[in-house]
N, C-alpha and C positions, 0 to 999 in steps of 0.2 A: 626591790627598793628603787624608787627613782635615782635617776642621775645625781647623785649631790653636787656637780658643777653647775645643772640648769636651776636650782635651787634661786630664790629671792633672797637679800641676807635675810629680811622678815622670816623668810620659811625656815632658813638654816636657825636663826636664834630661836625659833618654838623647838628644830628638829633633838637640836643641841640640851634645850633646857627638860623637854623630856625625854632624852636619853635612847634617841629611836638613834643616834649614831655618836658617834666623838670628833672632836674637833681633830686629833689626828686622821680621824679616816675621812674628812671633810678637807684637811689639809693636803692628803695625798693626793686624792682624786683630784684635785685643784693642781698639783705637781705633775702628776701625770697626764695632763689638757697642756701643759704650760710646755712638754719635752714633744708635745706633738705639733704642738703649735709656732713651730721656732722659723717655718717660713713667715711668718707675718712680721717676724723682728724686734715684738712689742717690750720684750727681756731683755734688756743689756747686762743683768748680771741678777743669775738664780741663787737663789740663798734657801736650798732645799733642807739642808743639817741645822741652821739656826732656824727653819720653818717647823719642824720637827720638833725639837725642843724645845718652842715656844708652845707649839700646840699643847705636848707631854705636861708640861706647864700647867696650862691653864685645863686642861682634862682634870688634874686633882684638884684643881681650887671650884672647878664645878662639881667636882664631887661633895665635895665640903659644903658645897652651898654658898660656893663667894666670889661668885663668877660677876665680870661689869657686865656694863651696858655692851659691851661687842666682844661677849667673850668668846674666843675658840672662832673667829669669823677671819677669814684669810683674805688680805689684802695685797694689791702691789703700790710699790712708791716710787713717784715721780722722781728719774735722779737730781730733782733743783734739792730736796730735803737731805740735809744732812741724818747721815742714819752714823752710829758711832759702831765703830769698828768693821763698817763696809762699805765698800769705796762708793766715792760721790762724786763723779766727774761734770754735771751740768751737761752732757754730752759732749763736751770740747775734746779735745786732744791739750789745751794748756794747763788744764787740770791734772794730766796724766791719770796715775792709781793715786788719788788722792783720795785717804782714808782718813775721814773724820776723830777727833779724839773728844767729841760730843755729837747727841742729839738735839735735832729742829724739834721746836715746842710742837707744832700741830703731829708729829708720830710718837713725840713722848708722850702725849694723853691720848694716843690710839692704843699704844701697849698700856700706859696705864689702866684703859680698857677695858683690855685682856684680848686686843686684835693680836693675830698674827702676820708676819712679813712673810711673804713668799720670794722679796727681792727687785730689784729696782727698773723703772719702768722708762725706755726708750723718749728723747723727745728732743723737739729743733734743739742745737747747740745756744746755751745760754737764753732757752725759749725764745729766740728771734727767731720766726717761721708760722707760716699759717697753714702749713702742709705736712709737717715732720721729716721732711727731706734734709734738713741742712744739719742733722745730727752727724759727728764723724762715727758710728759706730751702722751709719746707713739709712734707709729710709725703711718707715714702718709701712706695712702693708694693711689695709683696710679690710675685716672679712668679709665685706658686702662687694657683691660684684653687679656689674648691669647685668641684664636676662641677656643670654646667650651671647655673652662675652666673658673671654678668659683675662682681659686687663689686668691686671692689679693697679687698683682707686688707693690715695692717699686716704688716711684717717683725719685730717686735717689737723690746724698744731696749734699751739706748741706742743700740747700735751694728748700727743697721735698715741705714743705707747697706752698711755693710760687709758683712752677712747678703745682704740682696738684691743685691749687685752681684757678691758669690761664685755665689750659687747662678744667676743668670740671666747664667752665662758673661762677664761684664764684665773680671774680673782671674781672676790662677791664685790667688789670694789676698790678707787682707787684714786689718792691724794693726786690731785694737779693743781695748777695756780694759773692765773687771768692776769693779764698785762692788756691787753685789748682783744679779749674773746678766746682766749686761749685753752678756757675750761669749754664753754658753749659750742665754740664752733665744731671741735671736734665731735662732741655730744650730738649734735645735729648731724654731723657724718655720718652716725655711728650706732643710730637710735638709742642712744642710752641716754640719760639724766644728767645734767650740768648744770649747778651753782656757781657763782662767784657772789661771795655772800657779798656785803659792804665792807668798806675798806675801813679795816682795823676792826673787824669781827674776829679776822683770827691771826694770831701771830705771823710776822715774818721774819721771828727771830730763826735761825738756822736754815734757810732756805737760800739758794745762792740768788743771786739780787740780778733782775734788768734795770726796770725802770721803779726808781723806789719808792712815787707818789701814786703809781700805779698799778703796783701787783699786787695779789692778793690769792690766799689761798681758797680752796676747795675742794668738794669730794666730785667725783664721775661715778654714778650707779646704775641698775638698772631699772629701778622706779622713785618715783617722788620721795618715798615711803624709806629705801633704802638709802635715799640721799640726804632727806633729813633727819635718820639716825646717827648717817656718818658725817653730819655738820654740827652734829650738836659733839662731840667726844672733841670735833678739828677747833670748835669755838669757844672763846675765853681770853677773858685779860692777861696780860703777862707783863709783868712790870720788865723784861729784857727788852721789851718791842714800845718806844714812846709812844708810834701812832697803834696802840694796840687800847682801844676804847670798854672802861671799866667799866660795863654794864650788862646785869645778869645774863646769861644762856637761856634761853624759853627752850621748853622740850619742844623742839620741832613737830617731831612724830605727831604732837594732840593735834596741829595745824592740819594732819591728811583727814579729809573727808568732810571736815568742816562746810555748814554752808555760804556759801558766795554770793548767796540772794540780799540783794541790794548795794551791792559795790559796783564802785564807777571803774569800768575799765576805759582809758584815753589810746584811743586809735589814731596815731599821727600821720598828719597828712603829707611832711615830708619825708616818708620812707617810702612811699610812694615814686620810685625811680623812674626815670626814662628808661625804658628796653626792658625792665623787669619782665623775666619770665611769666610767663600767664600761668601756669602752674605752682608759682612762688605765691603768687597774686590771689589763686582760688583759697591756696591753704590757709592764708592769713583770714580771707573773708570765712572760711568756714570753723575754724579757731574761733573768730567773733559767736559768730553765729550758736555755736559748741557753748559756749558763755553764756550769752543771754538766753538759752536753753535751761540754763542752770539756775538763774537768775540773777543774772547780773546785768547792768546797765549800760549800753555801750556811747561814747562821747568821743566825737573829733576834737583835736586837740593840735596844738602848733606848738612845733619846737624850731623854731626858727634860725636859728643858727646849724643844726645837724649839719649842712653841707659843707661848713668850716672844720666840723671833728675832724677827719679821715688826714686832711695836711696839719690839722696843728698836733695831733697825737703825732705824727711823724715826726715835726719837732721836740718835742717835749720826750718822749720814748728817747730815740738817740740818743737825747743831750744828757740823759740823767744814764742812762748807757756806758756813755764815753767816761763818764766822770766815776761809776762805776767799777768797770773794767781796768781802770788805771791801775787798778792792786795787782793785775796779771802780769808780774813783772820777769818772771824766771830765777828772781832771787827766793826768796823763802819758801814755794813751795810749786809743785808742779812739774810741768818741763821747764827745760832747762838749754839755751842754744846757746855754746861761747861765742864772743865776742872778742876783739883787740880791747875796746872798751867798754863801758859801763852802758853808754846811751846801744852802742853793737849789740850789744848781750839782750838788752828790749828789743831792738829793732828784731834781730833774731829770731827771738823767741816768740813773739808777736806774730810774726811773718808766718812761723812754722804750726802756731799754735792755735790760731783760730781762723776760722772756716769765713769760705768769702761775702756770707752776707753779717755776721759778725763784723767783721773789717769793713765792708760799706756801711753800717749803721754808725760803729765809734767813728769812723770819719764826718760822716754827716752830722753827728752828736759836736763834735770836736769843733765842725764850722759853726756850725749853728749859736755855741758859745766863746768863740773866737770876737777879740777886740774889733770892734767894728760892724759887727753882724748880731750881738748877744739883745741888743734892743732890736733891730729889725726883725726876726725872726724870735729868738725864745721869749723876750718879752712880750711880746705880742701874741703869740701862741699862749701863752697862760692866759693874758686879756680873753683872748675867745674862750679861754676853759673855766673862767669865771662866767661869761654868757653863757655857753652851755649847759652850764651847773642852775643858773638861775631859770633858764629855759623849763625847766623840769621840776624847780622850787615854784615856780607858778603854775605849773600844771597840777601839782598837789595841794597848793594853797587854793585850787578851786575846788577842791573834796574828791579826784582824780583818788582811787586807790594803787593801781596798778596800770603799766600800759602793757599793750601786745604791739607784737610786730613780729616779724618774720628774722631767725635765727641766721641767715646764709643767705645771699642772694642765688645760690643754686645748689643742687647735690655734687658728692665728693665728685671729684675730675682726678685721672690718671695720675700716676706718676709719671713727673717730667714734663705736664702740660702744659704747666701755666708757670709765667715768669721767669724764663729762662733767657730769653731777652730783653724782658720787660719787667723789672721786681713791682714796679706800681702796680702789673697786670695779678700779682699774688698781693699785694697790700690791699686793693679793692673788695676782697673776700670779708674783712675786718667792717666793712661799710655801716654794719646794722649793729655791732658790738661795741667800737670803741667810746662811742657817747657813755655808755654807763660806765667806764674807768676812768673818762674827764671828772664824769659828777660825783666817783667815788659811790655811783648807788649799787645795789645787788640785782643782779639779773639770771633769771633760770632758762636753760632749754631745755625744753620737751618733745618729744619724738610727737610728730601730729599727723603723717603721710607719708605717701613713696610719690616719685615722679615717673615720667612714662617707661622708665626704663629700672623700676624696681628697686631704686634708689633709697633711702630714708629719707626724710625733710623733717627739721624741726621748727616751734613757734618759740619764739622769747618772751618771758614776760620780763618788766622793768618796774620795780617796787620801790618804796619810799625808804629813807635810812632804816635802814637797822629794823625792817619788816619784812624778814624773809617769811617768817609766816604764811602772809597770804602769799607770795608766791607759792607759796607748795601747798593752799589749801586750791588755789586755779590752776595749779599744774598739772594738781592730781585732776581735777574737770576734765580737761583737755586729753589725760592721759588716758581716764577711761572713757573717753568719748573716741579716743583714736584707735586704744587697743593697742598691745606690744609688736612688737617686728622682732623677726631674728634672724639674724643670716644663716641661707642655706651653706652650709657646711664643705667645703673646697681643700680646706686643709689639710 
């Protein structure tokens, strides 16, 4: 019998439904990748005996014939989702063992399902990071390495565990969420599949919060196919979530294979960088190229403001941060630092509980809506996120279906390489992503190349509201025009 880790979830849910194995012995082999794989970091807490259980579970209701849409298919979860009755730190240290006494809507309709947990998945503390380095439980390691180097590469973040515990066979898939790229970039690391559907596609109720006009949930898989099974179970109204938009689910899945013949794909002229990699540069033209293969239409197109996102997301990220954060107080729940007084006891517990680029962002958040400065910087940082947004409402309003661009301006870099003196030098990584969480639209990556040194590289496409669709009828183009990647095995 094949491997059941290298399994599609596609493969696993036919394997499953005609009974060539069980979702426990799908679930082990899955356990047993995840106890070997514990150099890569991607696990910060295994929940093997409620994976078991869950499986056992759902083994009789397929027996019965009453198995969902993901039944007996093994997942990990990003620790930002509240899982009830095991613990949910956001990676911080201020969280301590903080155990939920409810679950986040997008895992309550993963088990409603009939997905399994295999337990929660590594990522930047409070997802501020574009590397997964600033988690206090450590940095994730990436399973791709350059040819004939022993480095260990970042997965990229925030949601590195989720990247690297997909693509190095850990789970069939795996809940993360986008604040400015946080599903995609790592996906591009990582050669796996990365949604960030549109904002208020899927709840944010139970998820811990950055930036709250910003995030958004999604799934990390390993094909188109596998991504838009696991966005359709994550998406749905929910009257907990205000900005959560009451408008049916379309089965993704019909969207794979569909044809693209005669849609406008809009090729922007200002992604087009100074210093861009010539390599970044090919993949994007032969993406295009990959397209109109297919038959699709290719258009330049001008989004004229993009050089504005990269600083006003920096403002707007913090500020909604800061104002965030302010519940981490050391009283009700968490850690806990005494103080002589009340303001001590914050200062304290603040000081000791979150991690240093956490602390630089609510400080910057903190300026930035500070008496004096809240018109010079946040108000105006929204002004441009209004032109950005319309940037891209007129690129559509001229019959534009989709755009491409390039997911990363390069493949993953070391641990420790970037931005250690320089955090702009790690914000610059966000450059091609954060425009789609100004305008609130959905953007996929897709694994589309390697670079000279056997790296993955992915393309992004950038879709209209609430049309993930064709993102994942041209993802899948591109995907089989590229063919899968996987990393040679080190672990």
């Amino acid at each position: 019998m094949t491997d059941l880790t290298s399994l599609t979830l596609a493969e696993a849910r036919k394997g499953l439904a005609d009974k060539t194995f069980t979702s426990l012995e799908l679930t082990d082999a899955h356990l047993s990748a995840i106890e070997k794989a514990r150099v890569l970091n991607a696990f910060v807490m295994e929940t093997p005996d409620q994976a078991r259980a869950m499986a056992k579970a759902v083994d009789e209701k397929i027996a019965r014939g009453e198995g969902g849409p993901l039944a007996g298919i093994p997942l990990g979860i990003k620790d930002l989702f509240a899982t009830k009755g095991v613990r949910t730190t956001a990676c911080s240290k201020i969280l301590g063992n903080f155990v939920p006494t409810y679950e986040s809507t997008v895992t309550s309709q993963l088990w409603r399902d009939g997905a399994v947990m295999l337990g929660k998945l590594n990522n930047d503390e409070f997802a501020m990071g574009s590397a997964n380095e600033t988690s206090c439980f450590g940095p994730v390691g990436n399973p791709w390495r350059r040819e004939g180097s022993n480095t260990t590469l970042v997965p990229g973040g925030s949601s590195g565990g989720s990247a690297s515990a997909v693509a190095a066979l850990l789970c069939m898939g795996a809940t993360a969420t986008d604040t400015g790229g946080s599903i995609r970039q790592p996906a591009a690391f990582t050669a796996t599949v990365g949604i960030k559907p549109t904002y208020g596609r899927c709840s944010r109720w139970g998820i811990v919060a950055f930036a709250s006009s910003l995030d958004q949930a999604g799934p990390i898989a390993r094909t188109t196919r596998d991504a838009a099974m696991l966005l359709r179970s994550m998406a749905g109204h929910d009257p907990k979530d205000t900005t959560s938009v009451d408008i049916p689910v379309p089965d993704y899945e019909a969207a794979i294979g569909k044809s693209v013949k005669g849609m406008k794909i809009g090729i922007p002229r200002e992604y087009r960088l100074d210093g861009m990699p010539a390599e970044i540069e090919k993949l994007w033209s032969e993406g295009a190229a990959w397209l109109k293969a297919a038959g699709a239409e290719l258009v330049e197109v001008s989004l004229p403001h993009t050089k504005y996102a990269l600083p006003a997301y920096y403002i707007v990220a913090p500020a909604e941060a800061s104002s965030n954060l302010a519940r981490y107080d050391g009283v009700r729940y968490g850690l806990r630092e005494q103080g002589k007084s009340i303001n001590e006891l914050y200062e304290n517990t603040r000081a000791e509980g979150f991690g240093a680029e956490v602390r630089r962002r609510v400080m910057i958040g903190t300026y930035v809506l500070s008496a004096g400065y809240y018109d010079a910087y946040y108000l105006r940082a929204q002004k441009v996120r209004t032109l950005i947004k319309k940037d891209f409402e007129d690129c559509f309003a001229k019959g534009i279906d989709a755009i491409l661009t390039p997911a990363t301006p390069s493949a993953a870099f070391g641990i420790g390489e970037k931005g250690g003196a320089d955090p702009v030098e790690m914000y610059l990584n966000d450059i091609f992503t954060v425009t789609v969480n100004m305008a609130g639209l959905p953007g996929i990556a897709v694994p589309s190349g390697k670079d000279a040194q056997g790296l993955p590289l992915g393309l992004q496409l950038i879709g209209r509201p609430f049309d993930e669709e064709t993102l994942f009828s041209l993802g899948e183009v591109i995907e089989q025009a590229a063919g899968r990647f996987t990393p040679a095995r080190w672990w």
